[in-house]
C-alpha positions in Angstrom: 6.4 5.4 -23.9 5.8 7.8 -20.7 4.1 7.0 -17.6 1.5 9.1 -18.6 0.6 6.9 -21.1 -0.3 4.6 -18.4 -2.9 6.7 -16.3 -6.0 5.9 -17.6 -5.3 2.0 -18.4 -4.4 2.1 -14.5 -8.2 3.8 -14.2 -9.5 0.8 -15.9 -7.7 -2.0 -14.0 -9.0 -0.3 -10.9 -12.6 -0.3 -12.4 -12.7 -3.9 -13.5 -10.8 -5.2 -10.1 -13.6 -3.1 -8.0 -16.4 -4.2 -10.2 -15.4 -7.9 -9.0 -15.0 -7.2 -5.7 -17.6 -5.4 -4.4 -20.3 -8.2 -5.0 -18.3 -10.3 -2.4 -18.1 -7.9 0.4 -20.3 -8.3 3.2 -21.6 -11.7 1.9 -20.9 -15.2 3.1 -17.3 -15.8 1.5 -15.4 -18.5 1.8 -12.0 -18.3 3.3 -9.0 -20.0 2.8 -6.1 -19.8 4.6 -2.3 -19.0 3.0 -0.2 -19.3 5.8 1.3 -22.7 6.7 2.5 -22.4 10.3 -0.2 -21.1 13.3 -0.6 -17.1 11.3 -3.9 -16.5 9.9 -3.4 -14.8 6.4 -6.9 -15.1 4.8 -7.9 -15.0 0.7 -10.9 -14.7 -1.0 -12.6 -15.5 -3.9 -12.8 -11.9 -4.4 -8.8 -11.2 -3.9 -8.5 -14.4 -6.8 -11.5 -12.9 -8.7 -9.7 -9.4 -8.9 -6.5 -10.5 -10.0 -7.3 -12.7 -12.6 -8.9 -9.9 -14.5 -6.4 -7.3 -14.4 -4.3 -9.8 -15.3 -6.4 -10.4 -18.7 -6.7 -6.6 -19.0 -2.4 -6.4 -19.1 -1.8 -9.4 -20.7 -4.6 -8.4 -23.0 -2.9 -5.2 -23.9 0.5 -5.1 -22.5 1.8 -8.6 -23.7 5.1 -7.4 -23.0 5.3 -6.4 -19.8 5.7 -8.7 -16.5 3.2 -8.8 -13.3 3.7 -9.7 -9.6 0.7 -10.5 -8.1 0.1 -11.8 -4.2 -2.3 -14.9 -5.5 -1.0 -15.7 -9.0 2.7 -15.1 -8.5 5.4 -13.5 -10.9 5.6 -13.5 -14.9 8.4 -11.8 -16.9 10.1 -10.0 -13.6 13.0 -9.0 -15.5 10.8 -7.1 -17.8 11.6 -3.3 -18.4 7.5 -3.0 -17.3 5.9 -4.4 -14.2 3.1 -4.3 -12.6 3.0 -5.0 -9.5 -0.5 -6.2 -7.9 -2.4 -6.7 -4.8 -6.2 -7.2 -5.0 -7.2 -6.8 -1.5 -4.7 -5.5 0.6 -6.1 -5.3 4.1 -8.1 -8.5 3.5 -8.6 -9.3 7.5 -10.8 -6.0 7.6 -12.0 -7.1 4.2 -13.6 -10.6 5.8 -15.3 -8.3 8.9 -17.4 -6.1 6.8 -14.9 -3.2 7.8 -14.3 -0.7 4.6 -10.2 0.1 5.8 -9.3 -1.9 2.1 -7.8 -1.2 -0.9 -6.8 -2.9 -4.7 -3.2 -1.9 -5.1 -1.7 -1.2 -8.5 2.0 -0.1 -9.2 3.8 0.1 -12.6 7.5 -0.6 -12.1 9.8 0.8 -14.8 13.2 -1.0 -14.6 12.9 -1.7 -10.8 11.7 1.6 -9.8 7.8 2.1 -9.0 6.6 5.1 -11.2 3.3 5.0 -10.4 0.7 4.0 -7.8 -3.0 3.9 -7.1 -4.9 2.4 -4.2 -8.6 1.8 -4.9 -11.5 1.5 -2.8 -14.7 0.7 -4.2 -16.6 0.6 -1.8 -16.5 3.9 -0.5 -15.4 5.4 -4.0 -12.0 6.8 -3.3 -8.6 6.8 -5.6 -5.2 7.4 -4.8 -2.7 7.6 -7.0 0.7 9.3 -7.3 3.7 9.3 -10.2 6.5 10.6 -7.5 6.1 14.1 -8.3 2.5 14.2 -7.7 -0.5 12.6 -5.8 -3.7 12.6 -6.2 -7.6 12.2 -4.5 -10.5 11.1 -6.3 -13.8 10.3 -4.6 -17.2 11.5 -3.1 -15.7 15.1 -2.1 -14.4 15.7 -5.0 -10.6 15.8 -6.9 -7.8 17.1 -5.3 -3.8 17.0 -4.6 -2.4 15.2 -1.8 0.0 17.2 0.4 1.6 15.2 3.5 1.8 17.8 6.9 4.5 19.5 8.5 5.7 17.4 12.1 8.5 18.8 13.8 8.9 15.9 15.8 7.4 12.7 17.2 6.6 14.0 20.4 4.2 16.0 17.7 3.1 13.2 15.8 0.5 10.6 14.9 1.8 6.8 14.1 0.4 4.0 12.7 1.0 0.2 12.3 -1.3 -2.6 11.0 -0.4 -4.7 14.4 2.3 -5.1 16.2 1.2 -8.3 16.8 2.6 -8.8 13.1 6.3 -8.0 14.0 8.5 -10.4 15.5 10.0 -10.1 19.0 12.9 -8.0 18.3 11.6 -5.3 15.8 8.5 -5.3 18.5 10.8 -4.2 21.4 12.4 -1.6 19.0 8.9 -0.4 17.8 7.9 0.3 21.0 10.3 2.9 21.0 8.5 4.7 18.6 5.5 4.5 20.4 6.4 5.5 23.6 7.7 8.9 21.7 4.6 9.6 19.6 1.7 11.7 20.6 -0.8 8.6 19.4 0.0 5.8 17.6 -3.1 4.1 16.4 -3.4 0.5 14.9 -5.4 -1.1 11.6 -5.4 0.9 8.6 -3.2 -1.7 5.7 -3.0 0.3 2.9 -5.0 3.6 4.2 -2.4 4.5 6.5 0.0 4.9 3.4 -2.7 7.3 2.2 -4.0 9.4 4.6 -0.3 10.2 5.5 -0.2 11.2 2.0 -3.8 13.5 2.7 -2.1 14.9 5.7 -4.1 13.1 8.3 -1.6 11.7 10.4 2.5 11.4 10.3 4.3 8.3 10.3 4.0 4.5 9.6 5.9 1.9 10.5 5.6 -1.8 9.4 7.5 -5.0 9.0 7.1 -8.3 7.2 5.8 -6.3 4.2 5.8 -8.3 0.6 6.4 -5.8 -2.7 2.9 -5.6 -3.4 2.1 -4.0 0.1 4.2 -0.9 -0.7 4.9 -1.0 -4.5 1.8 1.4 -5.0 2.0 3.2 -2.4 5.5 4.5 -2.6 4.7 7.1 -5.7 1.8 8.2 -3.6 3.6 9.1 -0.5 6.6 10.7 -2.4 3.9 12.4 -5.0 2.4 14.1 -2.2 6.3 15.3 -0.2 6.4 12.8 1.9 9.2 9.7 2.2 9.5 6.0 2.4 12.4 3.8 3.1 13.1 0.5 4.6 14.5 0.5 8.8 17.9 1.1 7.2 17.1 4.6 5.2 17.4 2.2 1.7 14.5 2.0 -1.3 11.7 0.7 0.2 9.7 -1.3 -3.0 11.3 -4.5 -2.1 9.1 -4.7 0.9 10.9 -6.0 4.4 10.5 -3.2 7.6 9.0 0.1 6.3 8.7 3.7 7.6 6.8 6.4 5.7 6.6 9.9 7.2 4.9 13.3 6.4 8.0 14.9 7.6 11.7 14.3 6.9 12.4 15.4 10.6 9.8 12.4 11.7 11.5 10.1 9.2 14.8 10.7 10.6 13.7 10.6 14.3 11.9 7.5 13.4 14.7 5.2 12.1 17.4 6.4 14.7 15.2 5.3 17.8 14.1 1.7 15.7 18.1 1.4 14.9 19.0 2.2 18.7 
């Protein structure tokens, strides 16, 4: 069985997760919160809502393979299939009534993410990518993602959720980047990912990432010619510190100054 098989069951799980969503946003929710120290890492009903039913749709008809999901936890990580889930990723913007979210699908095949999709309901927009190729679906239309040529970072737009997320050190060494950049801009969760992917802007850089942050996004940013790897230049789905770039140039400029 081919990832191909695979595309339009992904098209489903992305239907039935946004069909549960969207009657939650910009309503009176009820928050919890995950975190057990001072952090504020806010879920839903909606993020717990979404995941439960793609979770029925694979179990439903792939009994086989495992899932990793950020509210339900793993089942059957050793499988040869995963998928790897996050219902609302960007869930802070989620609780304001901002759009800047996404449902994150990824389909691991023996470790490796083969394929990705980022969902938005709201606005109506798919991103997908298998690696080789990436993807836009949504109100103007279907077309391929191609990342932009940067020469440098003196050249480039940056993004990152919040430095407010990294600890002290990789702060100091962020900060590096940003003095370099042209603009670095902050927000943007999952979109980031994708509109470096639609050639909108040239470089992210995270930390503190879980798997399902990035799983999805990986085959999307690669699909469309652009790379992502951890600080260290290693495979990136594992989550950790993360930079994605439009241009290898950017990429490699990027990880000497946050390794200096």
């Amino acid at each position: 069985m081919t990832v191909i098989d695979f595309k339009a069951f992904i098209g489903r799980l992305a239907t039935a997760s946004g069909e549960t969503i969207l009657p939650f946003f910009r309503t009176s929710l009820s928050i919890d919160n995950k975190s057990s120290s001072h952090d504020f890492d806010p879920v839903t009903e909606a993020d717990r809502a979404a995941e439960a039913v793609m979770r029925r749709l694979i179990k439903a008809n792939f009994p086989q393979h495992g899932i990793v999901g950020e509210e339900f936890g793993s089942e059957r990580e050793d499988a040869e299939y995963v998928w790897v889930l996050d219902p609302i990723d960007g869930t802070k913007s989620f609780i304001a009534g901002f759009p800047i979210w996404g449902t994150l699908i990824a389909l691991l095949h023996k470790g490796t993410p083969v394929y990705g999709m980022m969902h938005q309901p709201y606005i109506g927009e798919r991103f997908s990518g298998d690696n080789g190729m990436a993807s836009y679906t949504g109100p103007t239309g279907v077309r391929r993602l191609t990342v932009r040529r940067c020469a440098s970072l003196k050249d480039a737009t940056s993004y990152t959720t919040s430095p407010l997320l990294m600890n002290a050190a990789d702060r100091a060494q962020f900060a590096k980047v940003e003095a370099e950049v042209k603009l670095t801009r902050y927000g943007g969760d999952c979109y980031s990912y994708c509109m470096l992917a639609a050639g909108h802007l040239d470089l992210v850089v995270e930390t503190e990432l879980k798997p399902y942050d990035i799983a999805a996004l990986i085959p999307i940013v690669n699909g469309a010619g652009g790379i992502v790897t951890d600080w260290d230049g290693k495979p990136a789905q594992s989550g950790g510190r993360i930079v994605a770039a439009g241009d290898p140039r950017v990429h490699e400029e990027a990880l000497k100054l946050l390794n200096s």
